[in-house]
VOZA-159504 format. One record per atom (N, C-alpha, C): residue number from 1; residue in one letter; chain; atom name; x, y, z. Coordinates in steps of 0.02 Angstrom, whole numbers, plus 50000, padded with zeros to 5 digits. Layout:
REM VOZA-159504
k; r; c; a; x; y; z
NUM; A; A; CA; X; Y; Z;
...
//
This chain:
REM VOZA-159504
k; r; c; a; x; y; z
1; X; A; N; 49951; 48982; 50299;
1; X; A; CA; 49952; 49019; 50236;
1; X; A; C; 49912; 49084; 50245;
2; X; A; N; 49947; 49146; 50229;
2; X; A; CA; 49892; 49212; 50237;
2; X; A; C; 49824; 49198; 50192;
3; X; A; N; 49783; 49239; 50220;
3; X; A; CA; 49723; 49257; 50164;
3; X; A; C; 49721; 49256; 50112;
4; X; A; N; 49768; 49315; 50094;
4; X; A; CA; 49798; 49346; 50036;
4; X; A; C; 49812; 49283; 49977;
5; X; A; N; 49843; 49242; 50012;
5; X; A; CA; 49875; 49188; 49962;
5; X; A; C; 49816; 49141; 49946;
6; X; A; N; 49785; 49116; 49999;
6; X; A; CA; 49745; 49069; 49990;
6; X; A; C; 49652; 49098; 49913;
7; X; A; N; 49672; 49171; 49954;
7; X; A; CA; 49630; 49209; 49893;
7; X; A; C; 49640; 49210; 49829;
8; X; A; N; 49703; 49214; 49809;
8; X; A; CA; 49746; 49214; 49742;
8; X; A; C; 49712; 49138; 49725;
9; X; A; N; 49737; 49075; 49764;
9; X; A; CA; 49719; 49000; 49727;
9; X; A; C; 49652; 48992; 49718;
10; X; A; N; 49597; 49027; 49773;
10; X; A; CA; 49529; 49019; 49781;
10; X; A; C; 49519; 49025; 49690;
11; X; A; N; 49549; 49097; 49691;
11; X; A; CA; 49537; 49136; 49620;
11; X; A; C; 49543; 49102; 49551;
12; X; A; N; 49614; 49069; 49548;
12; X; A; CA; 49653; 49016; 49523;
12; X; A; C; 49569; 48958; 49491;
13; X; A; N; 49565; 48933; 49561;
13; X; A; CA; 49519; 48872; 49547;
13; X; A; C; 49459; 48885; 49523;
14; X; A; N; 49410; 48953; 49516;
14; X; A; CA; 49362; 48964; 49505;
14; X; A; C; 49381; 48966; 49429;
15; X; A; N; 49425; 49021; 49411;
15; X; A; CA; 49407; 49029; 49344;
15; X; A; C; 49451; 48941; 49308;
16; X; A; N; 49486; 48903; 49320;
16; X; A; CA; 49490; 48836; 49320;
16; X; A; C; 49404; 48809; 49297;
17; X; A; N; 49379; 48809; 49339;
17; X; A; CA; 49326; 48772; 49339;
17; X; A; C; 49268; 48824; 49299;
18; X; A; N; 49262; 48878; 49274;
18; X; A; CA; 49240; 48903; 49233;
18; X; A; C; 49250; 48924; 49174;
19; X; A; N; 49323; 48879; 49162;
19; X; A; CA; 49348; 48866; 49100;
19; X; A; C; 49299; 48789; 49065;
20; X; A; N; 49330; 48746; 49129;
20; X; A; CA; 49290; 48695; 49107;
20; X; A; C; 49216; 48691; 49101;
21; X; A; N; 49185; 48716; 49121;
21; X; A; CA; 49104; 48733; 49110;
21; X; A; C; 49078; 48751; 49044;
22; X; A; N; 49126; 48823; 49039;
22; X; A; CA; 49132; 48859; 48964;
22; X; A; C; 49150; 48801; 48906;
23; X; A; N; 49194; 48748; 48923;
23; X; A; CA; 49200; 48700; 48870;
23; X; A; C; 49176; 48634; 48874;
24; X; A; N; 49133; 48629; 48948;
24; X; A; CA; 49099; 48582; 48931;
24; X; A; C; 49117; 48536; 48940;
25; X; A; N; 49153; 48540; 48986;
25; X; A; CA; 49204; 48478; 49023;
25; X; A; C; 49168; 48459; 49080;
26; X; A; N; 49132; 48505; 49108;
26; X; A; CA; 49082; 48498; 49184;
26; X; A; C; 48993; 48545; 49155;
27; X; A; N; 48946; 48499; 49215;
27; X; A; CA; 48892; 48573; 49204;
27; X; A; C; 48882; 48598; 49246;
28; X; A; N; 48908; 48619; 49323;
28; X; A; CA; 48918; 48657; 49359;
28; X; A; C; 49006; 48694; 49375;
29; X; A; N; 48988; 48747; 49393;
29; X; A; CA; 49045; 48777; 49419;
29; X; A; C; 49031; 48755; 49505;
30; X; A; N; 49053; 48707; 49530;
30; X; A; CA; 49057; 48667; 49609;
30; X; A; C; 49082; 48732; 49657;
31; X; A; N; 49138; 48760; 49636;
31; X; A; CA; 49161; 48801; 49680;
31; X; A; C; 49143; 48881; 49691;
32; X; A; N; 49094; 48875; 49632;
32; X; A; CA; 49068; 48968; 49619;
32; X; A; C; 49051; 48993; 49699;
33; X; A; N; 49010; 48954; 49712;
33; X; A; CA; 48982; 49000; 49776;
33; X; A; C; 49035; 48989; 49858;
34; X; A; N; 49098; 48961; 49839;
34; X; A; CA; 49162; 48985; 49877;
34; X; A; C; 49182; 49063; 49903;
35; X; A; N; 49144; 49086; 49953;
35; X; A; CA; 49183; 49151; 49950;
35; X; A; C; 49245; 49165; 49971;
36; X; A; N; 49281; 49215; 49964;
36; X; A; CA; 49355; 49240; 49982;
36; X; A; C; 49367; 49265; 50054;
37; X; A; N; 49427; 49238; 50074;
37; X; A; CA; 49432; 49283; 50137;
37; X; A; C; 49439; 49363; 50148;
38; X; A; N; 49414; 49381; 50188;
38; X; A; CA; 49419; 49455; 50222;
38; X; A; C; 49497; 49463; 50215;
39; X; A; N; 49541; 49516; 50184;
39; X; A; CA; 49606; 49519; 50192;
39; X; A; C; 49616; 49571; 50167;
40; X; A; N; 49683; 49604; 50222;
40; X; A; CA; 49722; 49686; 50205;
40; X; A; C; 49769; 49663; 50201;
41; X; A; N; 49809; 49665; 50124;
41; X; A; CA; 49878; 49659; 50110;
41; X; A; C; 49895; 49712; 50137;
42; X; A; N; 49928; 49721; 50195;
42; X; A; CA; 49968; 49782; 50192;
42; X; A; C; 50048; 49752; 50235;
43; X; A; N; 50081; 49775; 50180;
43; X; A; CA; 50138; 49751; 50160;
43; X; A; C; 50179; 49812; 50175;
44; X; A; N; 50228; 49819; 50211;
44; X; A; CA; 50271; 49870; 50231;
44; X; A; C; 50330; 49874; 50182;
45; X; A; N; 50319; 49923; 50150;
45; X; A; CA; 50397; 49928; 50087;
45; X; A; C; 50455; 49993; 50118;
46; X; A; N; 50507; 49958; 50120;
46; X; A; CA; 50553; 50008; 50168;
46; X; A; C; 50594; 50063; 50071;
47; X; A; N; 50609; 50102; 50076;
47; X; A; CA; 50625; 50159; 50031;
47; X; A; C; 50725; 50128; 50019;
48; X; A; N; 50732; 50134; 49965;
48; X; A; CA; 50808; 50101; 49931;
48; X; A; C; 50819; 50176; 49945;
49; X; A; N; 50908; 50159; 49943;
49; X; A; CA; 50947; 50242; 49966;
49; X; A; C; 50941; 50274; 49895;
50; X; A; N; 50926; 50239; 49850;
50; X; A; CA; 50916; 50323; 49799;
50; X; A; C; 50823; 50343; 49790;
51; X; A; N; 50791; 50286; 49828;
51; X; A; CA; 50708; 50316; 49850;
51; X; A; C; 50722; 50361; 49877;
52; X; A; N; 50763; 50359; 49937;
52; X; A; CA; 50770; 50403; 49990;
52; X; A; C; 50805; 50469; 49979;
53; X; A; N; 50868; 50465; 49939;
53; X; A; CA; 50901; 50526; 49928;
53; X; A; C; 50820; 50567; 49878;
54; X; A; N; 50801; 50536; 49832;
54; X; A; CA; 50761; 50560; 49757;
54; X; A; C; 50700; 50612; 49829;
55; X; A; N; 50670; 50571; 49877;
55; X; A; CA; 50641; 50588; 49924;
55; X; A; C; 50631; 50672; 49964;
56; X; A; N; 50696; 50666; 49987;
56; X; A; CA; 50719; 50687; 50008;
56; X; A; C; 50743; 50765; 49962;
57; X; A; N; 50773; 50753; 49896;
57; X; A; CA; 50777; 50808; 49859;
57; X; A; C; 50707; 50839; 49847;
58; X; A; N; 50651; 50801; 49841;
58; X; A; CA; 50592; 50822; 49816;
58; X; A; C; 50554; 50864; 49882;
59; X; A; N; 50575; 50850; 49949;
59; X; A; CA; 50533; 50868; 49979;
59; X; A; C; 50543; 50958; 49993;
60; X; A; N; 50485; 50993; 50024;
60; X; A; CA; 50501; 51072; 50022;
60; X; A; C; 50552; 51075; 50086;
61; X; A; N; 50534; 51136; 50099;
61; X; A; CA; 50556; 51185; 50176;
61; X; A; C; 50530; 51162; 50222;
62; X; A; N; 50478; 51152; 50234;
62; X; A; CA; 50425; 51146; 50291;
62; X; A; C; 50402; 51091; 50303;
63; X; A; N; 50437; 51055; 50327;
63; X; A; CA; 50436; 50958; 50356;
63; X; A; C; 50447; 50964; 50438;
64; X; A; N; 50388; 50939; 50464;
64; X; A; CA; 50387; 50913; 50511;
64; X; A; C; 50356; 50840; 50539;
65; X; A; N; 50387; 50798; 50583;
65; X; A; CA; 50354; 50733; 50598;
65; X; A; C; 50356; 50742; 50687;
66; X; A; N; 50276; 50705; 50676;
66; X; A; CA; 50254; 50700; 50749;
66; X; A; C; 50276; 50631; 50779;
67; X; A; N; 50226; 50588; 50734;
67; X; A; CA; 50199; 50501; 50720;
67; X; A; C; 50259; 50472; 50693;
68; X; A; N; 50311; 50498; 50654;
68; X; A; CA; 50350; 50467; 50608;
68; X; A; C; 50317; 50421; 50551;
69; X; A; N; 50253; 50457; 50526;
69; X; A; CA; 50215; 50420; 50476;
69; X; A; C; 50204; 50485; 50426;
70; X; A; N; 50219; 50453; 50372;
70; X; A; CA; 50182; 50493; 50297;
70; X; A; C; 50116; 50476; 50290;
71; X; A; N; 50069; 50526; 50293;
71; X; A; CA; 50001; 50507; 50269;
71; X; A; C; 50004; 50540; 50178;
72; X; A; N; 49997; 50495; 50147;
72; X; A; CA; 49966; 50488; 50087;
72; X; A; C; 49889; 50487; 50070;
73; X; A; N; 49857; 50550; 50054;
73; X; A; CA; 49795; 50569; 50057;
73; X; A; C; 49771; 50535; 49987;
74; X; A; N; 49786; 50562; 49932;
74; X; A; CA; 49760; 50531; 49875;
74; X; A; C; 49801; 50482; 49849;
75; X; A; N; 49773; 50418; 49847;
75; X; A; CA; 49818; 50338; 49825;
75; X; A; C; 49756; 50322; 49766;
76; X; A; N; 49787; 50282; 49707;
76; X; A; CA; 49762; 50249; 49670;
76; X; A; C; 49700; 50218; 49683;
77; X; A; N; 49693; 50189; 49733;
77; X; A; CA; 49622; 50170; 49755;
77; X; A; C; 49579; 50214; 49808;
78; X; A; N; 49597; 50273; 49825;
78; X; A; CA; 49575; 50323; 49873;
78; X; A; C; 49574; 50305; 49938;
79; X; A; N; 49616; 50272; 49948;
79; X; A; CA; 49630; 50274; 50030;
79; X; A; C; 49682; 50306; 50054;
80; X; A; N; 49675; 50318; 50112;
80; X; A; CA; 49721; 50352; 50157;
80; X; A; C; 49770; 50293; 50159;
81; X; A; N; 49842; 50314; 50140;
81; X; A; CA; 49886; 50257; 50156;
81; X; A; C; 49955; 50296; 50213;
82; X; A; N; 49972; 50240; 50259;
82; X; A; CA; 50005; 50263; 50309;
82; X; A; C; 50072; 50221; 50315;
83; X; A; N; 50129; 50291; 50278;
83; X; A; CA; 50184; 50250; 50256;
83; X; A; C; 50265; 50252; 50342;
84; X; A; N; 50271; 50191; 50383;
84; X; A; CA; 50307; 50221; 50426;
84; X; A; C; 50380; 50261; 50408;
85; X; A; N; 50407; 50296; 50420;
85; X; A; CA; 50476; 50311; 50412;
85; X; A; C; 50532; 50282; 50470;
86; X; A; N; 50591; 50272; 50451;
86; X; A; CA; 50633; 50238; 50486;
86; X; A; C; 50664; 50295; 50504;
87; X; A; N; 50740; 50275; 50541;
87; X; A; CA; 50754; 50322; 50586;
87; X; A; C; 50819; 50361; 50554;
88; X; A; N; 50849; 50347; 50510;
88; X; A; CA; 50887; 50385; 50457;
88; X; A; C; 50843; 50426; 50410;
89; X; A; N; 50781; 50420; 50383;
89; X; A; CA; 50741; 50460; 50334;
89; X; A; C; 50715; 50507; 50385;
90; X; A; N; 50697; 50483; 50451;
90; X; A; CA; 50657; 50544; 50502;
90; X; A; C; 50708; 50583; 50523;
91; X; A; N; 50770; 50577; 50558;
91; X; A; CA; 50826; 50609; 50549;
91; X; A; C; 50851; 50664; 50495;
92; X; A; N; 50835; 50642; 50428;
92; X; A; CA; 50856; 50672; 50404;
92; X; A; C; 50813; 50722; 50377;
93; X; A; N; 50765; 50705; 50362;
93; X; A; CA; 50677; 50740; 50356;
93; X; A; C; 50674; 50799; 50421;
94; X; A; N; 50680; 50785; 50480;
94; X; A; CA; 50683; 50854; 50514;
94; X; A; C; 50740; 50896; 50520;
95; X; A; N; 50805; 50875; 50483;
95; X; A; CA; 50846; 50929; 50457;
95; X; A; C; 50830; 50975; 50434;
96; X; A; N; 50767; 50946; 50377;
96; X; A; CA; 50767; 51003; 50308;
96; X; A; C; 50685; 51045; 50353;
97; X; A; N; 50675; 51044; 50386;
97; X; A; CA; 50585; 51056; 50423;
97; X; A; C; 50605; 51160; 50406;
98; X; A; N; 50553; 51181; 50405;
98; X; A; CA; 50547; 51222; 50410;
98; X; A; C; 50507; 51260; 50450;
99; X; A; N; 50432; 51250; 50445;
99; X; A; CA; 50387; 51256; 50493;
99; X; A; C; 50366; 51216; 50543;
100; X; A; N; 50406; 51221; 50594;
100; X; A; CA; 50390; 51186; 50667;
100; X; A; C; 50318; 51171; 50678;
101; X; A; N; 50289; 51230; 50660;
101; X; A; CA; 50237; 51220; 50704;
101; X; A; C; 50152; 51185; 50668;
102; X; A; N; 50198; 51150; 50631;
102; X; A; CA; 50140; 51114; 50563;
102; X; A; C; 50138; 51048; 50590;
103; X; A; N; 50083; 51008; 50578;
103; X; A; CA; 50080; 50961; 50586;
103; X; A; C; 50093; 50896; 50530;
104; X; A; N; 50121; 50940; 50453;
104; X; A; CA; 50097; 50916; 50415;
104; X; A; C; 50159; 50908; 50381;
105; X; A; N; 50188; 50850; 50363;
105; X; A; CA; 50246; 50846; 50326;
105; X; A; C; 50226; 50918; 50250;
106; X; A; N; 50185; 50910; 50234;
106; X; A; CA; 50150; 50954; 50139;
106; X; A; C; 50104; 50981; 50156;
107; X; A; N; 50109; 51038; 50171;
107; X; A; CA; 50038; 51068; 50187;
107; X; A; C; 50002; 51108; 50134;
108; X; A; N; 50034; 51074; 50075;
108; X; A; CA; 50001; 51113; 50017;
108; X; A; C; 49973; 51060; 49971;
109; X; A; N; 49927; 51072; 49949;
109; X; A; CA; 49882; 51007; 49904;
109; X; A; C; 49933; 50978; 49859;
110; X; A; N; 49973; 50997; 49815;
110; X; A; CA; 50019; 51001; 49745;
110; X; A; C; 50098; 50989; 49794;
//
């Protein structure tokens, strides 16, 4: 079973058992000091053909790929997220490139 999952039930059973505490069904919470496993969901989501066309319309002039990876600088939780591209979106992504000599799919903040 991943981490991930077993973290979710860990989670499950605590507040379980700090339901029953709260009502007095138990006078310890037994499992409180259970800690969670260490775990990186990172889950690879491949882009549906109208992600990809919508993508693709949105992007500028000046696309270039080295890595065949999108770096996503600002994410909801501020990490650097590193999205791979397949070989029809990279294909088609250095059609539209403009500046060769960039390293940067967006080299503009916006």
């Amino acid at each position: 079973m991943p981490p991930t999952t077993v973290n979710r039930e860990i989670t499950c059973l605590k507040h379980i058992f700090n339901k029953a505490k709260e009502w007095d069904k138990i006078e310890s919470n037994l499992i409180s000091s259970v800690k969670l496993f260490e775990a990186q969901d990172k889950r690879i989501r491949y882009l549906e053909k109208e992600e990809i066309a919508r993508l693709i319309d949105a992007c500028p002039d000046y696309i270039k790929f080295r890595n065949r990876i999108i770096y996503v600088l600002e994410t909801k939780n501020n990490e650097v997220r590193e999205i791979p591209i397949g070989e029809i979106t990279f294909k088609t992504l250095l059609k539209v490139r403009k500046n060769p000599n960039s390293a940067y799919v967006f080299y503009k903040k916006k």
